[in-house]
C-alpha positions in Angstrom: 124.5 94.6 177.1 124.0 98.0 176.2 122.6 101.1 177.3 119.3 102.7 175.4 120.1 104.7 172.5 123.3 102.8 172.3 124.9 102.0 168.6 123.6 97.9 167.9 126.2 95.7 167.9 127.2 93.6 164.9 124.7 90.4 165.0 121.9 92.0 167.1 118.1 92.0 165.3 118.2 96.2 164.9 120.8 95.7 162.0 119.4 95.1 158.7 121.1 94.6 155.4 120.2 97.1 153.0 118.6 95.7 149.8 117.5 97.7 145.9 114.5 99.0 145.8 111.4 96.7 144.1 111.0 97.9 141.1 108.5 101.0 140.6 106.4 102.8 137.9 106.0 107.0 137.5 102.3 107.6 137.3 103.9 109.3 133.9 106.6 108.2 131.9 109.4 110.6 132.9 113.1 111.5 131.7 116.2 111.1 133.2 116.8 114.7 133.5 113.1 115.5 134.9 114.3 112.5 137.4 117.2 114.3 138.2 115.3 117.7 139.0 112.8 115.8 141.2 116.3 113.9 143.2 117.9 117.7 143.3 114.8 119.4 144.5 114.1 116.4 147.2 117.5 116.5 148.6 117.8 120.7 148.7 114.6 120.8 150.7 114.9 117.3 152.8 117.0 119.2 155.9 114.0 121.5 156.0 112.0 118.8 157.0 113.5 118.0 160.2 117.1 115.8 161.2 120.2 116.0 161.0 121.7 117.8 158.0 124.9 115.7 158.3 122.6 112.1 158.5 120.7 114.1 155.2 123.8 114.3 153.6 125.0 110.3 154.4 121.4 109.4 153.1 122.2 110.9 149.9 125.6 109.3 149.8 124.3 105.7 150.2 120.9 106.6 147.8 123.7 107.6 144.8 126.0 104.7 145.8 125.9 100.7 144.9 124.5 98.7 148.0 128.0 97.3 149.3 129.3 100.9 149.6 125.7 102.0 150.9 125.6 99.9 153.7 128.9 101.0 154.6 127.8 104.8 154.8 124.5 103.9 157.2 126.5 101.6 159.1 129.5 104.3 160.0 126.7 107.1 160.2 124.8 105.3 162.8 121.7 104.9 160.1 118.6 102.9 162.0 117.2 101.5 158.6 113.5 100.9 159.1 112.8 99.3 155.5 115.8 97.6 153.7 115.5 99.6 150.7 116.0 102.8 153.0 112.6 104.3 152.6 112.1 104.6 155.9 115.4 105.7 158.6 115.9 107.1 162.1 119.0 108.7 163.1 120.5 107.7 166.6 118.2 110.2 168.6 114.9 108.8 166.7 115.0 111.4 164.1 112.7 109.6 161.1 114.0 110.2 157.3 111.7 109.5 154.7 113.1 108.7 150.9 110.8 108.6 148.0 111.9 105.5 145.7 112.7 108.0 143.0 116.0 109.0 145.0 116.9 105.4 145.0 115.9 103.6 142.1 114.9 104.6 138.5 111.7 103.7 137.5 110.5 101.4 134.7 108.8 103.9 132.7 112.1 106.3 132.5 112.3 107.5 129.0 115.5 108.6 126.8 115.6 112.6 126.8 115.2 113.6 123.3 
């Protein structure tokens, strides 16, 4: 029995196992460094936005890192993961976080740069 706002206990229904993104399409076929420049410009300007710069910066951790070691970083930052491909977040206060696909999963229509 816990108090509200307290951290969920292993085995209770707010934990969820984090899972890869469905596979998406660009409305354009893009390249891997115009991907990158979106991923830099989101996460520069994401803090703006409202939350936690520290839960901002475990986000990004987890969103660059294989699911095994993601789950690891949302679990020890207290991460409330909404969707299980961590689209949608809330921090520990309610704080909601927001993460496009493209800072979590290429597309299908990536293209080689040239």
């Amino acid at each position: 029995m816990g108090c509200a706002g307290s951290t969920p206990t292993k085995g209770e229904e707010n934990t969820k196992k984090l899972r890869k993104p469905k596979p998406w399409k660009h409305n354009e076929p893009i390249t891997r460094t115009h991907l990158k420049q979106m991923r830099d410009e989101f996460w520069d300007t994401a803090p703006h936005y409202g939350g936690q710069k520290e839960i901002w910066d475990a986000l990004r951790a987890a969103a660059e890192a294989d699911i095994n070691l993601a789950q690891a970083i949302v679990d020890s930052a207290g991460i409330i993961i909404s969707n299980a491909d961590m689209t949608l977040c809330y921090d520990e206060r309610g704080a909601k976080y927001e993460l496009p696909k493209y800072v979590l999963s290429e597309p299908t229509n990536l293209i080689r740069d040239s």
